[in-house]
Every structure is written in C-alpha cells, then in structure tokens.
N, C-alpha and C positions, 0 to 999 in steps of 0.2 A: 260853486259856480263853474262854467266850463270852458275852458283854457281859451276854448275857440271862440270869433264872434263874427256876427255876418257883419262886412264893411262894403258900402254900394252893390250889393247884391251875390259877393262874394264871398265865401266862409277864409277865415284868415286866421291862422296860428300867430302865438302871440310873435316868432321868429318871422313870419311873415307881414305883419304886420308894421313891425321894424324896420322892415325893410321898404317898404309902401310910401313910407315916413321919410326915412335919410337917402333912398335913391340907389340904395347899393348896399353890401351883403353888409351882415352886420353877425358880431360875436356871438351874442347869445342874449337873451329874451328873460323878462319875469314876463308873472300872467296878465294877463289885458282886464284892467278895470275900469268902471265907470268913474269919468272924471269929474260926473256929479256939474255939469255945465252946459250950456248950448252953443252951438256953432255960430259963430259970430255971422257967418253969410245965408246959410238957413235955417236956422234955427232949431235944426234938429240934434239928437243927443252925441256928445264926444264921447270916445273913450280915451284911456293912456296906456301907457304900455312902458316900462321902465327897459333901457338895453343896452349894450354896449360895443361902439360902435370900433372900437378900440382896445387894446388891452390898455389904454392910462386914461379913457373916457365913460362916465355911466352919462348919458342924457336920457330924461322923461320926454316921451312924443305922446303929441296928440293929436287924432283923427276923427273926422265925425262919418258918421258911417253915414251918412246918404249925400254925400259931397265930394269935393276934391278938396277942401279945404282940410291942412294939420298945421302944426307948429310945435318947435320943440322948447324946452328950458334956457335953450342955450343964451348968451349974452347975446 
C-alpha cells in the first residue's frame, strides 16, 4: 500500500498528514492506514496515521479525507 493518500483533494505524506492533524510540525510519521471507520460528520472513509509530536509523546490521529473532520487518541 502507498505511504501517500489523497486527503480533501490533496495528496498527503504520512508527515504531512500529522501535521494537518496536530496543527503544527510534528517529529516523525508511520504510514497512513485505513482506520477501518466512517466520519462521524460525513460519513465518509477515515484514515490514521500514528506520529510523534514530541520526543516523550506517540499519539494516533485521525482524519477522513473528504472533510475537515480528525481527532486524535489523546485523553
């Protein structure tokens, strides 16, 4: 599968897609998978993307590519 995924129209590495997510640069990225769910606002498909916003933080985000809607693991 390929690292990259179109999100709202735009092709996004999984480091970019991190960043889409938390608002601001982020350490470093796994690859971007399907989160196997639908968007709670339109019901189209999510992905996740696991990253590190931090060197003492990993958090899992989620985004659905045809929306503005994510959210992340955190408390």
């Amino acid at each position: 599968m390929s690292d990259n995924r179109v999100v709202q129209g735009r092709m996004q590495t999984p480091e970019s897609l991190a960043e889409l997510i938390e608002g601001e640069d982020v350490m470093d990225a796994e690859p971007i998978e399907d989160a196997d769910d639908d968007c709670p606002e339109c019901g189209e498909n999510v992905i996740s993307v696991g990253y590190m916003p931090s060197a003492l933080e990993f958090v899992t985000g989620f985004k659905c590519q045809e929306c503005d809607w994510s959210d992340t693991d955190r408390d």
